[in-house]
N, C-alpha and C positions, 0 to 999 in steps of 0.2 A: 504493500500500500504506500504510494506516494503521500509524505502530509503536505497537500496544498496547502493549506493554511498559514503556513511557518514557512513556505518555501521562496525565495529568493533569488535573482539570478545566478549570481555566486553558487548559490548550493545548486541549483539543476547543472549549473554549467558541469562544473567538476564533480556530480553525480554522472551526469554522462558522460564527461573522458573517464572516469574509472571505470565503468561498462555497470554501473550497479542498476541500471536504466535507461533504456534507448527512448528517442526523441518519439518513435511508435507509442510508448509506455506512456509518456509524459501528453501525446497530443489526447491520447486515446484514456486518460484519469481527467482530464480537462473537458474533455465531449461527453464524456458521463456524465460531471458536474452539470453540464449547461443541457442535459437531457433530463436528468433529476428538478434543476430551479430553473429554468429560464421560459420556461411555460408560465410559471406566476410574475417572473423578474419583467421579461420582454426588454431585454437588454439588447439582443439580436434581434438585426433584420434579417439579416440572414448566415446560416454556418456554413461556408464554401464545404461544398464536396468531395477537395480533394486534401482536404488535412492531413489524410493518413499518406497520403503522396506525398504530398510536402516532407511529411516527417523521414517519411522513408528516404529523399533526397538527403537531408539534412543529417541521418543517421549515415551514409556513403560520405560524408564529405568530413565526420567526425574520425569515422575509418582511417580515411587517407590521412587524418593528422592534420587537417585545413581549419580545424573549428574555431572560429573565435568564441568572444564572449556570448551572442546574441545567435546562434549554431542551434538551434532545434528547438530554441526557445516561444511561447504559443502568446501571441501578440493579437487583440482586439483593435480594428480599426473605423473610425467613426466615416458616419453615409455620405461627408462631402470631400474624403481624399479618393483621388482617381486611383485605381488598379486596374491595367491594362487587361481587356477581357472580362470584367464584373460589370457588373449594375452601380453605378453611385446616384441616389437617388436626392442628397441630401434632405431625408425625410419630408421630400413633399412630392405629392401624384403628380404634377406637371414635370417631371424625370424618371417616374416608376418604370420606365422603360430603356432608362440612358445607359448603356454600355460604352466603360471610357475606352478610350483608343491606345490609350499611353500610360504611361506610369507617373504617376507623380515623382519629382525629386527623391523625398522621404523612403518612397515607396521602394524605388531603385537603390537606395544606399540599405533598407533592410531586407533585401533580396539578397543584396552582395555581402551581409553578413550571415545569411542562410537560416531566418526566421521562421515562424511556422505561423501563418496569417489564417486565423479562424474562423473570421468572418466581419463583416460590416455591421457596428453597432446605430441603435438607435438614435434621434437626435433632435430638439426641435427643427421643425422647416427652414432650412437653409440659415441654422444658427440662432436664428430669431426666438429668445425667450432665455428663463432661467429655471427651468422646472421639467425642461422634456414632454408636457403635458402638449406642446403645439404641432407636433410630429404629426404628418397627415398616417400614420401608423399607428396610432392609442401611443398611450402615454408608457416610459419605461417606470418600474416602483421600486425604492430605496428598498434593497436587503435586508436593511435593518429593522423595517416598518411598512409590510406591504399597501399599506393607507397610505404610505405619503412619498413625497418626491423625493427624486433620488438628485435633486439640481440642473440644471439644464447651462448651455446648451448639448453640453457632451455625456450626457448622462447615463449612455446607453454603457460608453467606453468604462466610465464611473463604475456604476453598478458590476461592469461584466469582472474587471478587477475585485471589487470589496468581494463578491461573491464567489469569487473565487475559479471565474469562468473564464479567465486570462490572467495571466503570469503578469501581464504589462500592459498599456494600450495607450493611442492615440488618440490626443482629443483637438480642437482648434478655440481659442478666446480669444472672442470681440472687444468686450467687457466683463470678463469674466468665466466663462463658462470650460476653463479649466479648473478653478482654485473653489469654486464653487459648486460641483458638484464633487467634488475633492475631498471639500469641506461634510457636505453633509453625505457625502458614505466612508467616511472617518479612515480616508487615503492621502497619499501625498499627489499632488499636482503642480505643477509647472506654467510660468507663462514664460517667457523667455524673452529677450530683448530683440525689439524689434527689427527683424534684417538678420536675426542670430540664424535662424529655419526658412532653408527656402518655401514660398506658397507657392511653385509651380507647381500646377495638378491639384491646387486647392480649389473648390467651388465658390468664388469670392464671394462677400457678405458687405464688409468697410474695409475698403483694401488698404486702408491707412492705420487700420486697428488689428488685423485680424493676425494674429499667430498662432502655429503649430505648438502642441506642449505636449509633454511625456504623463502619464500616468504609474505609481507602482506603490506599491507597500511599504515601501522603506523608501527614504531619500539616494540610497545609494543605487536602487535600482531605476529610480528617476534619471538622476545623475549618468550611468552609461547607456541609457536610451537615448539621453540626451547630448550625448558626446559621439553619437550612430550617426544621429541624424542633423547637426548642425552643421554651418559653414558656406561659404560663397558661392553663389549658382550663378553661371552666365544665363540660364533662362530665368531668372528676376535679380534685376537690376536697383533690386532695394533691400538685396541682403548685403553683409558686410562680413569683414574679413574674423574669423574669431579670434582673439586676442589672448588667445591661451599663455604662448611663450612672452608676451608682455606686459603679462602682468604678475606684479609679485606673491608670494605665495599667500594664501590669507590669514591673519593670525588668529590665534585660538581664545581672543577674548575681541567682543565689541563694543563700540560705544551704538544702542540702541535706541532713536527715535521715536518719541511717541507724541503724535499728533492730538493731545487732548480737546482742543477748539472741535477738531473733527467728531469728536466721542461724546460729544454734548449735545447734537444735534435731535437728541431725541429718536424717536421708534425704537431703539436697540434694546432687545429681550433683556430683562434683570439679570437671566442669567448669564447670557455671552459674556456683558460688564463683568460679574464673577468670575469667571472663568478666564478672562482676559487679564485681571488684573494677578489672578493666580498664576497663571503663566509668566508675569510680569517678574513676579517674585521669584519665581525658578529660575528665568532666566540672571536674575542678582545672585540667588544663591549660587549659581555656577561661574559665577565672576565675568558678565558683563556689567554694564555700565549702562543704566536706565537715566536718558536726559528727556525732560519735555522740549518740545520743539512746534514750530507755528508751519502748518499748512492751509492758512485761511481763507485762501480761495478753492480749496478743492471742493467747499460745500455748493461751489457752481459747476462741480465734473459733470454730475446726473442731468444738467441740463444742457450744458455742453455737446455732453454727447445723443443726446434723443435730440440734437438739430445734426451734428457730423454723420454720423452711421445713418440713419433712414435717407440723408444727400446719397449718402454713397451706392447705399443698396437701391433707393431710385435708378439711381445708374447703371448699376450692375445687373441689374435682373431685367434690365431691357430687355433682354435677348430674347429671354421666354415668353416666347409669344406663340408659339405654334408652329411658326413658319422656319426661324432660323433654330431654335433649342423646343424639345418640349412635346408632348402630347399637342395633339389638334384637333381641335372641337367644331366642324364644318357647318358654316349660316350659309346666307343666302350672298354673303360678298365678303372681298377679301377683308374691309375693316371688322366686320362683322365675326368672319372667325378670329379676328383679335382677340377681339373684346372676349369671346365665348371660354376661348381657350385660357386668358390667361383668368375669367371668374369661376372658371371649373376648375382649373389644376393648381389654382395658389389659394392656399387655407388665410384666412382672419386676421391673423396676426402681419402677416407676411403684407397683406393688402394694404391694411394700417399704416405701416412701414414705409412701402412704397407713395403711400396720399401725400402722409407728412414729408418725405423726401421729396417728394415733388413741388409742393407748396411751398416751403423753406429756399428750393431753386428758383423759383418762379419771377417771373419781372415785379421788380416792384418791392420783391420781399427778400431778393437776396443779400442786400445791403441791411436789413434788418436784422437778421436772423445766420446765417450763413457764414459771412464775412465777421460779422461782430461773436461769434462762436470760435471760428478760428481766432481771433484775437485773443479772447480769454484764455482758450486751448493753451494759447504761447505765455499766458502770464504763470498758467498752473504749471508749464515747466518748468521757467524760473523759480517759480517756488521750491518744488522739488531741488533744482540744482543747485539752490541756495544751500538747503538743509544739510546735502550729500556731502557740503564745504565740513561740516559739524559732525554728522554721524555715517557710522559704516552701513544701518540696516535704518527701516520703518518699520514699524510694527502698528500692528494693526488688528481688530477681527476678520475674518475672511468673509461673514456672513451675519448678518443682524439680527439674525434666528436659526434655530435649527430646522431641520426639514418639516415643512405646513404639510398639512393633507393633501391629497386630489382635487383639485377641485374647488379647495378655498378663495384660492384667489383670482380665478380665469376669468371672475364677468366685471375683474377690476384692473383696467393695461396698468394703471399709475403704480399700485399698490406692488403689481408685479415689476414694473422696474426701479422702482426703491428697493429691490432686491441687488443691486448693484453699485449701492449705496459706496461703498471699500474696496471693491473692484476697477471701477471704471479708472480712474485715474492714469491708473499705469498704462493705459490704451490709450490714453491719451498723449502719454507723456515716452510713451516706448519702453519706459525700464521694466525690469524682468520684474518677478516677483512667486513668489511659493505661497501654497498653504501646506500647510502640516497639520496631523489629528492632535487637538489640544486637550483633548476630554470629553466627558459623557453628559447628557443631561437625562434624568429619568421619566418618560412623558405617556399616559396611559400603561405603567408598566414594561414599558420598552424603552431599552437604552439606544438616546438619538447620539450621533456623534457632531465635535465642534470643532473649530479650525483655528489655527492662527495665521494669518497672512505674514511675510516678511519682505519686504521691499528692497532692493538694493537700487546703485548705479548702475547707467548703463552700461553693457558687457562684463557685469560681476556677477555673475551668476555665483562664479567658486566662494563667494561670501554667502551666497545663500544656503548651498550646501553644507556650507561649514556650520552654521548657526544651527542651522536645521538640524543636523546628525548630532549637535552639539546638547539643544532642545529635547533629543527623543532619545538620548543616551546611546547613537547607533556607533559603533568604533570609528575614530576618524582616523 
């Protein structure tokens, strides 16, 4: 018996070069799993059919002595990264039929390490939401709490991890929707600095916001997913170069950021406050260095960015229209299947999305709204740059509650994007940022998990990890 639960890349890795285990064993204890829960999880959209091929490649290349780290390892991947010859639907019917042609970046660099790809997980519609509940697919449900959300946007990737249905996985945040559902299925998650993850082969959303992040159980198996798949892509010209060998090593105590003005703001559960400041405390008692620090404008990120992202996805989701991307819904003329095509195959929220982006662009309103949003955008980074002059990390909650029910919040858009309350910023501003599992809260008898967010500079991720392994007592 494999124990999933405890298992690690480290340990399957060198489980399998000692032969105690073949990559067949390990895909084939993981399809079990996700045959046992994922009928009540719905984590998966779908489980590729050739897993036990994969594996059996992956098990020949162990043979030869070729294995790296990432070698037969069973990787969950969310519905808007391309795989040459799948479906990427990014959970919405206007794609339920798109088979990508090519490989994403990501996708190519975990090929070349000889992964074992399970399958495409759940996701709200083309990233839009924080709950997974928008997925023209039923909503995916937190492990921990079949009533309630597992976080969104990548929630599918979330769940298949906490649950034990992937070793590791891929998720993409806009504003959030790594660290967030991270957060409440009491995993580690990643947003990574902007330009760090090529998005070729990613289904755009806010092409200014959107990055690739790793998923895993431990910071450290974060850490070499995230070391697979980073680095400079000639097919996007908005990654940059990783800065690994120039930067100095990171040292094993911090001076720690905490943005109180922020933490005042009200709605934030009684208990995350507890828990947060509990965390605060341990991170003292392990010898960093707790300073209050002023980020007083980020209490205008949340509005910031519900004018940038819906401009952007205005934009981007042009395409889907029937004629050039998409399902096509046939009236009586060609505007006519426009209109049909894109009111049949794009869900609610999406539509929302696309009004206010268009509205915000519009004559008239772009200088209102638009232009004066970027402006802000550029003061909340100097804010941030200021602060980085003073401390190594930000610290923060990840999330203003633990996981809400199904359903609580859907017939309320505002309610649900104050759920991005701690998130958005760093999409705003590009720097990286983690959550980690901070603790438990106990809610109808079920234990929900909490998070803590850690903020660095840009291209410091290795601070992140250091804090973080540092936080969760993982060896560093």
């Amino acid at each position: 018996m494999i124990d999933l639960k405890n298992l690690t890349i480290k340990k399957a890795h060198e489980a399998l070069i000692k032969g105690e285990y073949t990559a067949v064993d390990l895909a084939t204890a993981y399809l079990e799993q996700i045959n046992k829960l994922d009928k009540d999880i719905h984590a998966y959209l779908e489980v590729f059919s050739d897993v036990l091929e994969q594996a059996k490649i992956a098990d020949e290349k162990i043979k030869s002595g070729k294995a790296g780290q990432l070698t037969g390892i069973p990787i969950a991947i969310k519905d808007n990264i391309l795989i040459k010859g799948r479906i990427a639907s990014a959970g919405s019917k206007i794609l339920e039929n798109y088979i990508a042609t090519y490989d994403a970046t990501v996708i190519k660099k975990l090929k070349n390490e000889g992964v074992v790809f399970m399958g495409r997980t759940n996701m709200d519609e083309f990233a839009m939401g924080s709950s997974t509940e928008n997925s023209a697919y039923g909503p995916t449900k937190n492990p921990y709490d079949l009533e309630r959300v597992p976080g969104g946007s990548s929630g599918g990737s979330a769940a298949a991890v906490a649950a034990n249905m992937a070793l590791i996985a891929l998720g993409s945040d806009t504003g959030g929707s790594v660290r967030q559902p991270a957060s409440r299925c009491g995993i580690v998650g990643l947003k990574t600095t902007y330009g760090m993850v090529s998005r070729f082969g990613v289904i755009a959303m806010g092409s200014s916001l959107d990055q690739i992040g790793p998923f895993g159980k431990t910071v450290e198996d974060a850490e070499i997913l995230f070391n697979a798949i980073k680095g400079q892509d000639k097919m996007d010209s908005t990654t940059i170069e990783s800065p690994k060998s120039k930067v100095e090593s990171p040292k094993s105590k911090f001076k720690i950021g905490v943005p109180r003005d922020f933490l005042k703001m009200g709605g934030i559960d009684e208990s995350v406050v507890k828990n947060f400041e509990e965390s605060l405390n341990r991170l003292k008692e392990l010898g960093h260095e707790i300073i209050d620090v002023e980020l007083s404008n980020s209490k205008y990120a949340l509005a910031v960015y519900y004018v940038l992202c819906p401009a952007e996805v205005s934009s981007n989701l042009a395409r889907y229209d029937g004629m050039r991307y998409g399902k096509r819904v046939s009236g009586s003329t060609g505007i006519e299947d426009y209109f049909l095509s894109r009111q049949s195959g794009l869900g609610e929220e999406v539509k929302r999305r696309i009004v206010l982006g268009t509205y915000v662009l519009s004559s008239g309103y772009y200088d209102a709204y638009y232009n004066k949003a970027n402006t802000v955008k550029e003061i909340i980074k100097n804010d941030y740059k200021k602060v980085f002059e003073k401390v190594d990390i930000i610290a923060t909650p990840t999330t203003t509650e633990v996981a809400f029910k199904i359903g609580e919040k859907t017939a309320d858009p505002l309610q649900m994007y104050l759920e991005d309350i701690f998130t958005v910023s760093v999409n705003l501003t590009g720097n990286p940022a983690i959550s980690v599992p901070s603790g438990m809260k106990k809610v109808d008898g079920k234990d929900l998990p909490m998070g803590i967010q850690f903020i660095s500079d840009h291209s410091r991720e290795d601070k992140l990890f250091a804090v973080s392994k540092s936080f969760l007592g993982e060896n560093i």
